[in-house]
C-alpha positions as CSV (number, residue, x, y, z in Angstrom):
1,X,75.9,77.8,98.4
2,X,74.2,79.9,95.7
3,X,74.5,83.1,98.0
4,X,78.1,83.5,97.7
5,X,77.9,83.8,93.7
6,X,76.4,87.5,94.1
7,X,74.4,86.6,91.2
8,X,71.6,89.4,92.0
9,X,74.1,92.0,90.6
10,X,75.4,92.8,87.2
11,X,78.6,93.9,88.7
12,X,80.2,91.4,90.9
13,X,83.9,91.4,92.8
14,X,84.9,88.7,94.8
15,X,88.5,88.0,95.8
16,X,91.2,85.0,94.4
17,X,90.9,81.6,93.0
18,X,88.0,80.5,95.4
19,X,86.0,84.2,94.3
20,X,86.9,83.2,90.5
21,X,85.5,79.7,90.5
22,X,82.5,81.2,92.1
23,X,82.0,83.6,90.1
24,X,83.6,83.2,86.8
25,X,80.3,80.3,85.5
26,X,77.8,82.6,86.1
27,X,79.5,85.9,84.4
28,X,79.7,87.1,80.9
29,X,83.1,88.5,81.0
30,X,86.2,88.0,84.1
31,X,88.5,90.7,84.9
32,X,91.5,89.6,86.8
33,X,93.3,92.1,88.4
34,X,96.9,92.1,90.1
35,X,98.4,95.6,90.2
36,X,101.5,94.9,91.7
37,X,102.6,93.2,89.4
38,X,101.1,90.8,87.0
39,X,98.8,92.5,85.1
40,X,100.6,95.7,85.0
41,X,103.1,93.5,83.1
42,X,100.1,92.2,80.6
43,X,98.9,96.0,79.9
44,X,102.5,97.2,79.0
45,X,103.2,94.2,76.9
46,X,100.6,94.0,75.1
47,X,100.4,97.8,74.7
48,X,104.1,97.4,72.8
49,X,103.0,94.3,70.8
50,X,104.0,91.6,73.2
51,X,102.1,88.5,73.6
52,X,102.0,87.0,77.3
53,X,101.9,83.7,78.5
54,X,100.4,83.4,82.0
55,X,101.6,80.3,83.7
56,X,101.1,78.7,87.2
57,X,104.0,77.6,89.0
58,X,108.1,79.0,88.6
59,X,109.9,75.7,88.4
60,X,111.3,73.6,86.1
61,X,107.8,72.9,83.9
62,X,107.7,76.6,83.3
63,X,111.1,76.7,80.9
64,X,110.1,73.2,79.2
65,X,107.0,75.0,78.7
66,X,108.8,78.5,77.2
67,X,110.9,76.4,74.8
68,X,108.2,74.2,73.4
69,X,106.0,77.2,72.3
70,X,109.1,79.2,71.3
71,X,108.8,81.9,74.0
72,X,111.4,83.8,76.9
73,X,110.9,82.7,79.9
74,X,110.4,85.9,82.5
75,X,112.5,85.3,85.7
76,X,112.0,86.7,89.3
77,X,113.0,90.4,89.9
78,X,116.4,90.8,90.6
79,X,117.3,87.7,88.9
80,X,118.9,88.5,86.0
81,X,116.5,87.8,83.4
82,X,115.8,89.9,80.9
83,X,112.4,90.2,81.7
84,X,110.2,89.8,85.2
85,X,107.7,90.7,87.0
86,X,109.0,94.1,87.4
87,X,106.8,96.5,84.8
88,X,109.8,98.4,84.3
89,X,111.6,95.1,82.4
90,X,108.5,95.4,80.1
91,X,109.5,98.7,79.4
92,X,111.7,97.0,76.6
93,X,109.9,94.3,75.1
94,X,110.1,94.1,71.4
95,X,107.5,94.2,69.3
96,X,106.0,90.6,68.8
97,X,108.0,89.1,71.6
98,X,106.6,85.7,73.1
99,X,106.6,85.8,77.1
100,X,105.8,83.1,79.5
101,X,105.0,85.0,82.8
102,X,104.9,83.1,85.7
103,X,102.9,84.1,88.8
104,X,101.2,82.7,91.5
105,X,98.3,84.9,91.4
106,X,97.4,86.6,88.6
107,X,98.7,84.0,86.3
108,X,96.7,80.8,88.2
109,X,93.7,83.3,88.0
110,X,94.4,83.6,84.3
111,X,95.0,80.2,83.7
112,X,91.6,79.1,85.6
113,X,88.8,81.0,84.4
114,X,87.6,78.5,82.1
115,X,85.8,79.3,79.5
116,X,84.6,82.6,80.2
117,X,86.0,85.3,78.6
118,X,88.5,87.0,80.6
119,X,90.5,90.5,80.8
120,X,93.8,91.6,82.1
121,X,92.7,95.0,84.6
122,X,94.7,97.2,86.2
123,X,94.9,101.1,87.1
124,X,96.9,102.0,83.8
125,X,93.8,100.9,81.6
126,X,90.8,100.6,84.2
127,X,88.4,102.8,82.3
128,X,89.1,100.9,78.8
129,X,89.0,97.3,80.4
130,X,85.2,98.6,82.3
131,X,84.3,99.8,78.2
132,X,85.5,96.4,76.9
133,X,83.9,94.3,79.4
134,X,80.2,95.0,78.8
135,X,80.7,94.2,74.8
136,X,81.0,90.7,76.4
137,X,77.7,91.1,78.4
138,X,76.5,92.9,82.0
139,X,77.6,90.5,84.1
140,X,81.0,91.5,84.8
141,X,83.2,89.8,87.7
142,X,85.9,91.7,88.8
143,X,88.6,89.2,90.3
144,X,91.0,91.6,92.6
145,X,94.2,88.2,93.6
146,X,95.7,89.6,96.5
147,X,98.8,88.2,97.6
148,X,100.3,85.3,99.3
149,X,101.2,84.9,102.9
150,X,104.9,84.1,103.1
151,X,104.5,80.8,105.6
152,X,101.5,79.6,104.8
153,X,100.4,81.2,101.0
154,X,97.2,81.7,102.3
155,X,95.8,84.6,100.6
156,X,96.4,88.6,101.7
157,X,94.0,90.8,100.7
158,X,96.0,94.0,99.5
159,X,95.3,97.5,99.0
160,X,96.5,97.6,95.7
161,X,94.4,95.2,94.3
162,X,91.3,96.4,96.2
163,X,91.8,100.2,94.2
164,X,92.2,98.6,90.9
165,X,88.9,96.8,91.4
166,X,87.3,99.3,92.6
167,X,88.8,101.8,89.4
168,X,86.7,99.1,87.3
169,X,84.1,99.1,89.0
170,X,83.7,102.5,89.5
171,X,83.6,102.8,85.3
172,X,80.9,99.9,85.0
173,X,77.4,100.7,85.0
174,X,74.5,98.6,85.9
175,X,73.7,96.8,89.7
176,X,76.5,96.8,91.4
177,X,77.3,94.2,94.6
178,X,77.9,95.7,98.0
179,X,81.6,93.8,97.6
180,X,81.9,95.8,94.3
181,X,80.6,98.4,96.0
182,X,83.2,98.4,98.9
183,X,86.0,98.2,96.3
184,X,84.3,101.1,94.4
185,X,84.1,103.5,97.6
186,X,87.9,102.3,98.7
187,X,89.1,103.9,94.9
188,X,87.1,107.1,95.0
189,X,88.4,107.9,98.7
190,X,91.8,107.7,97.7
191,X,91.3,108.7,94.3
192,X,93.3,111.8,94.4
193,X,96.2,110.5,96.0
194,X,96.4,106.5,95.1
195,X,99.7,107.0,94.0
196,X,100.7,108.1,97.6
197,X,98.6,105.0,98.9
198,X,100.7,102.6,96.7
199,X,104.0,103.8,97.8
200,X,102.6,103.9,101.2
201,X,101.0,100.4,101.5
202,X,103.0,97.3,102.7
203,X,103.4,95.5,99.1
204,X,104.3,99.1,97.8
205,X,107.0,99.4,100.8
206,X,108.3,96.2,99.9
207,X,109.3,96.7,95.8
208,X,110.8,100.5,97.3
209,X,113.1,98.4,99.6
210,X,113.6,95.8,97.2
211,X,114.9,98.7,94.8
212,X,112.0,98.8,92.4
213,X,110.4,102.2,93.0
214,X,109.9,102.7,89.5
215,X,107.6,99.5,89.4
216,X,105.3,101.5,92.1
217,X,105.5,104.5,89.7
218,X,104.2,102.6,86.8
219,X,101.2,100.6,88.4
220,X,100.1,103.9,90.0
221,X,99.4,105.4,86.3
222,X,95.6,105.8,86.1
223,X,93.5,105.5,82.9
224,X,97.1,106.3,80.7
225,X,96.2,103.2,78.2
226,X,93.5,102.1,76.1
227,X,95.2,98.6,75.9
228,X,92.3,95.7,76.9
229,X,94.5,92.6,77.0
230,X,92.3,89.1,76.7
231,X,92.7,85.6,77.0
232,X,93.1,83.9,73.7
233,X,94.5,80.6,73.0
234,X,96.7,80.5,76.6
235,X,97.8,83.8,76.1
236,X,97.2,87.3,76.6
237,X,96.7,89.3,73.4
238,X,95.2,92.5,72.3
239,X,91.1,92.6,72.1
């Protein structure tokens, strides 16, 4: 049903792969956004002249795919790879580097948007993503991915990812949806203390115990980069 594509509003916000396929056809520009973890990892690498590689699934497919386009594959935290998930790995990327970064959300929201343009958002460079977007045109859709239920991977809506909408948003002028408008209000309550709300918040809880408090640190750095990552030729590259 037409209703659900919020298509009375210049700024739209819907959440996951169902929100992007309804959204994503009728927008000018898409801006996925997966704080913890995904593209946190885009901003950084790009910022430091990666190029990123978003790819579905974390099997066997995804280190065929690495070696035929000549890239490092990043592992799962803790696993010993070089690189991860974890924004601090991508503290040392090298200049140029080539990284396939699987992930079930962010990357199958970056791998799905079709043809319409589409942006890597996160807190670290909310207000430069919001400037870039409306080069592409008014209608902006801001994609928040959630996570995944453990037994079932249904979809979790998640705090983190509801604030860096809502950071976008919040930057973005024009008609705004009462979904973008929720996600808006949800960032300027906690505004001056998100950082405490990450760290407090169940995935946030999860990378302390896990040992990655540093991650948590690094997503919850607001408006510190002026890095607009977009999709180009099955990667992430600077705009």
């Amino acid at each position: 049903m037409a209703v659900f594509d919020q298509a009375d509003y210049d700024v739209r916000c819907e959440w996951g792969l169902q929100g992007l396929r309804r959204l994503a056809p009728i927008s000018d520009v898409v801006v996925i956004v997966d704080v913890l973890s995904f593209t946190t990892c885009v901003e950084m690498g790009i910022s430091r002249g990666g190029v990123l590689f978003p790819y579905r699934w974390r099997d066997e497919t995804a280190a065929e795919f690495a070696e035929s386009i000549g890239a490092e594959l990043a592992g799962g935290r803790g696993g010993g790879a070089r690189y991860s998930l974890s924004p601090g790995s991508i503290l040392s990327i090298e200049k140029g580097a080539k990284l396939v970064l699987p992930s079930p959300n962010g990357s199958t929201l970056s791998t799905e948007a079709g043809p319409t343009p589409t942006l890597a958002g996160c807190l670290r460079n909310a207000a430069a993503v919001a400037r870039a977007a409306v080069d592409f045109g008014p209608r902006v859709a801001v994609i928040p991915s959630g996570e995944r239920w453990a037994d079932d991977g249904s979809l979790r809506p998640c705090l983190e990812d509801l604030l860096g909408a809502g950071a976008i948003v919040s930057a973005l002028t024009g008609s705004k949806s009462p979904e973008a408008g929720l996600a808006q209000s949800a960032f300027l309550s906690l505004k001056s203390s998100f950082g405490d709300a990450l760290a407090s918040c169940v995935s946030g809880r999860e990378l302390i115990a896990m040992g990655y408090p540093q991650d948590v640190e690094l997503a919850g750095e607001a408006d510190v980069s002026e890095t607009v990552p977009v999709m180009r030729d099955g990667a992430y590259r600077r705009l």
